[in-house]
N, C-alpha and C positions, 0 to 999 in steps of 0.2 A: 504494500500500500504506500502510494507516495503522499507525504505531508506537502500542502500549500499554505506557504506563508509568503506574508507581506515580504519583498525585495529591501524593503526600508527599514526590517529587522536586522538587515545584514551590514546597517551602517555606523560605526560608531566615529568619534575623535575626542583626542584630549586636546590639552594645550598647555605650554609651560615655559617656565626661563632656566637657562644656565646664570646662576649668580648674580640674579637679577639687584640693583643697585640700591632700590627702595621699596619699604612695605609698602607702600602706596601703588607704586606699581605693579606689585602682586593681587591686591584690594580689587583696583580698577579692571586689571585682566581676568580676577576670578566672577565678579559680578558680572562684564560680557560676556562670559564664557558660559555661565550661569542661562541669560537671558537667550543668546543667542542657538542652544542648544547643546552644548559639549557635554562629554560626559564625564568629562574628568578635567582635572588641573593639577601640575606638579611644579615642582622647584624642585630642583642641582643643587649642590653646594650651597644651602642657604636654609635659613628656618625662618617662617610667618608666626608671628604673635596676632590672635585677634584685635580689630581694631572696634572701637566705640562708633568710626562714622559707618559701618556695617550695616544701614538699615533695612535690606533684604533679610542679611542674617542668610546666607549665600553657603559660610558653612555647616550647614545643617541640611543643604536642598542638592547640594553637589561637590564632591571629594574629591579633595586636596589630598596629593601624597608628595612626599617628603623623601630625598635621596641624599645620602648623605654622600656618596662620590659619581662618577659617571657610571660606573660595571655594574654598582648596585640599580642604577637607571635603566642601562640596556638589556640587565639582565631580564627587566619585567615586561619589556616588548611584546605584545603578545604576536601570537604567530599569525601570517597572509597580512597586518598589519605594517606600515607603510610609517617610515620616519624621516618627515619631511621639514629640513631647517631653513629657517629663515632668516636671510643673511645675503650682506652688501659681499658678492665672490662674484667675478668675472665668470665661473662657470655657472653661474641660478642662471633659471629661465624665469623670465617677467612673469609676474602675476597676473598679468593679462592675458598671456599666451599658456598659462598654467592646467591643466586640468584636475582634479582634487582624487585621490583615492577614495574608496567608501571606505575604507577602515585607515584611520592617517593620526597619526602623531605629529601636532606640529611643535618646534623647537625654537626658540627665538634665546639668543644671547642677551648681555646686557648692554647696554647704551654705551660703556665705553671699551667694552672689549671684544664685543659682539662670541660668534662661538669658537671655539680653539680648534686647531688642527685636527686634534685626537675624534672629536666630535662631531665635525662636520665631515670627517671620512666617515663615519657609522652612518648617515642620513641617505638612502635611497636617492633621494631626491631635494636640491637648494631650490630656494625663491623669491625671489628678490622682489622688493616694493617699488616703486617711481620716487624717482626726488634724493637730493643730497643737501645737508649731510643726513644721516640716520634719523628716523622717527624714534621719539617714546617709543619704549617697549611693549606698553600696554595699548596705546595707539595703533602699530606696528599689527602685536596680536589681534586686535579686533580688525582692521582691515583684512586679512587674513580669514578671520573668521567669517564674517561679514561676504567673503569674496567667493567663499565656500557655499552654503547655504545658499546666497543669489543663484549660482550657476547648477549646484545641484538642484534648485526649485525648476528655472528655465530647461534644466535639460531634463526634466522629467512632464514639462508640458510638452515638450518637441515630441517625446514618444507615445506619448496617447496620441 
């Protein structure tokens, strides 16, 4: 007997920073992520303390996880799942010209170091924003996010 299920069960993404610079900027990218659909959010090297301007209250509706170095990051990849950084490299392909995996990690560095060497060779796939110099991180993220969701919405009205 074959199971039919919805194709949109098959979709998941997180979103996260390597070392990101300010809680605030972890705040701001967990509430987009939050609103915008993600199912997850993590930080690298770095720990979040709850903050009081929290008025969602974001951690309680969507999990946050916490890596204390890279290995322990990559190790939780899940499998057919797609880790995709984003990041000012000569080799990303424009967000424009991007297509999104259904199951996609996305990575974003911090504002002044963006991701290291070690890090952006693990990534399937780079993707670069428009515009110099670097956006907010949390900015950054939601574009991304944002860019996601548009084009999975449009490209599931093309197929009906």
């Amino acid at each position: 007997m074959k199971r039919k299920w919805d194709s949109s069960d098959e979709r998941y993404f997180g979103i996260g920073i390597y070392r990101p610079k300010t809680v605030e900027n972890v705040g701001s990218l967990w509430r987009t992520a939050y609103v915008l659909g993600a199912s997850f959010v993590f930080l690298i090297d770095a720990k979040y303390k709850k903050k009081s301007s929290d008025v969602l209250k974001v951690w309680a509706r969507i999990p946050l996880f916490q890596f204390e170095t890279i290995e322990a990051f990559i190790q939780t990849v899940p499998y057919s799942c797609q880790l995709i950084g984003v990041e000012m490299d000569d080799s990303a392909t424009p967000i424009q010209d991007f297509f999104h995996p259904d199951r996609a990690i996305y990575l974003l560095g911090s504002e002044n170091n963006g991701l290291p060497k070690s890090l952006k060779s693990k990534c399937q796939e780079l993707v670069i924003l428009p515009g110099e110099p670097s956006l907010n991180v949390a900015a950054a993220g939601s574009i991304v996010v944002y860019d996601r969701i548009l084009k999975k919405v449009n490209r599931s009205l093309l197929i009906q």
